[in-house]
N, C-alpha and C positions, 0 to 999 in steps of 0.2 A: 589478498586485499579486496575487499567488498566497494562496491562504488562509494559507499555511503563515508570509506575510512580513504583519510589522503596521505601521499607521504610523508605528511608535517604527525599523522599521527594523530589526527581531528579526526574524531566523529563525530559526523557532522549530524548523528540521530540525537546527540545528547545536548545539541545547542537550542537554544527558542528562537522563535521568530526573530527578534528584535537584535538577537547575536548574529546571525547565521545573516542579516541584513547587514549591518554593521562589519562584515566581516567583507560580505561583498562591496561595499562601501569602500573597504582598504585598498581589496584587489582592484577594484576600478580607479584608482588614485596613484595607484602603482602603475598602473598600464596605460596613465595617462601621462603621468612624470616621463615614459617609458616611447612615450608618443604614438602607442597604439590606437588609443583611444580621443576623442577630442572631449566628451564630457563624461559624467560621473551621475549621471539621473537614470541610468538603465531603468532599475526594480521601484521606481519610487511611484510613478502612474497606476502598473500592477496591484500595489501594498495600498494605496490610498484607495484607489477604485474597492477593494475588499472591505478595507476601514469603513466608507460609507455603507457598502452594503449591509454588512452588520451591523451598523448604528442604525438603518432603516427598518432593517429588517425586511428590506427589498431583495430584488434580483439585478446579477449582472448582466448588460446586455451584451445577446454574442456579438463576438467578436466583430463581424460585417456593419453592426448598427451605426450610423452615423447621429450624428449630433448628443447623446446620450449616452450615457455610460452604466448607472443605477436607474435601475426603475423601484422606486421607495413602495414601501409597504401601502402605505397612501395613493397608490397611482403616480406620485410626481415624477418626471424625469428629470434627472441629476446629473450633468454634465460633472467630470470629476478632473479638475486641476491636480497638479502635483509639482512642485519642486525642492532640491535638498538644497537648503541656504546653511552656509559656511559663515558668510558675513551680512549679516541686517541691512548693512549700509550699500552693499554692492547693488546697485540696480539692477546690472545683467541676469543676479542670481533669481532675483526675483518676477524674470520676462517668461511669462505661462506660453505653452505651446499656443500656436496660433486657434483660432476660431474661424471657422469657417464657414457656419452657419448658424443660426438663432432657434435653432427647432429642439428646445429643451425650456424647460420650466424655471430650474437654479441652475447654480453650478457649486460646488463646494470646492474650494483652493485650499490644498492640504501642502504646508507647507515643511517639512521633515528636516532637524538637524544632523549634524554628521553622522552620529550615529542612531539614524530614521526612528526617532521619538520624536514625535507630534509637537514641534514646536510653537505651531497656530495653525487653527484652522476656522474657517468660516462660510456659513452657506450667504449666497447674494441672489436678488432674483435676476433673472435674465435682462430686464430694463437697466438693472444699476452694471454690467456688465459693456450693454451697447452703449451706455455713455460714457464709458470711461474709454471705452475701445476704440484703434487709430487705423484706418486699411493701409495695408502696405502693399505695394502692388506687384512685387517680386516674391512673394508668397501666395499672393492671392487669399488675403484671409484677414484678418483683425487682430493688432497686438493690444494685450494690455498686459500690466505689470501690476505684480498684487500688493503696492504699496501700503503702508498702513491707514493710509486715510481710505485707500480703498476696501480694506478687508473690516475696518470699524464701520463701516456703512449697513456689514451684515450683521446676521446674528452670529454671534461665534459659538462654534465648536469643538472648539481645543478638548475638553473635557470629557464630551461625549466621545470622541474616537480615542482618546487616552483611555478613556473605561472598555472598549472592545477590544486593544490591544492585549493579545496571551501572552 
């Protein structure tokens, strides 16, 4: 048995991106029914950060960079949201990792359904962010929530990272 084949008999070379997420998507839904796990958003920061890149036609920043995620073919830095929404309505689903600093240009909030195709996405500049933003002081950092009134504030992107997905 080769890494790439598992005992279900999957090879995992003959899946695409969008399965082979989708698939990890199940197993972390199992292993959270399962109480291993508390959430289900592993790969979705990873896949969205790459989405911008390629729709920039930027570069990722390594790993260590703080405030930044893409740096756009244009120079801009792009802070890169992500979360997988199951339900529109749930608030919770849609509470972005905290913020912890303003030293970025935009941010783009990719927000991915269960099986992580591009449900909405939308770039904001870093002004319409601080204002929506609440500090919490047991994080030390800034929540917002990428509600719709907040993500129609951008331009949307839905369509552009739908065209870069293979």
């Amino acid at each position: 048995m080769t890494d790439a084949q598992r005992p279900a008999g999957i090879d995992l070379r003959q899946l695409g991106i969008g399965e082979l997420l989708a698939l990890s998507r199940a197993i972390l839904a199992e292993l959270r029914r399962r109480g291993v796990i508390r959430t289900g958003n592993a790969p979705a920061g990873d896949y969205a950060e790459l989405l911008v890149q390629r729709t920039t036609s930027g570069e990722l920043a390594p790993n260590s960079q703080k405030s930044w995620d893409v740096l756009a073919g244009d120079g801009e830095r792009l802070q890169v949201k992500a979360r997988v929404v199951t339900d529109p309505r749930a608030n919770g689903e849609r509470q972005l990792s905290v913020f912890r600093s303003w030293d970025f240009d935009a941010a783009v909030v990719v927000l991915f359904d269960d099986d992580f195709c591009v449900w909405r996405a939308a770039r904001l500049p870093v002004e319409t962010f601080q204002a929506a933003a609440r500090f919490v002081e047991h994080v030390s950092g800034y929540r917002v929530f990428a509600t719709d009134e907040l993500l129609d504030a951008g331009d949307d992107w839905t369509e552009r990272l739908r065209a870069v997905v293979e």
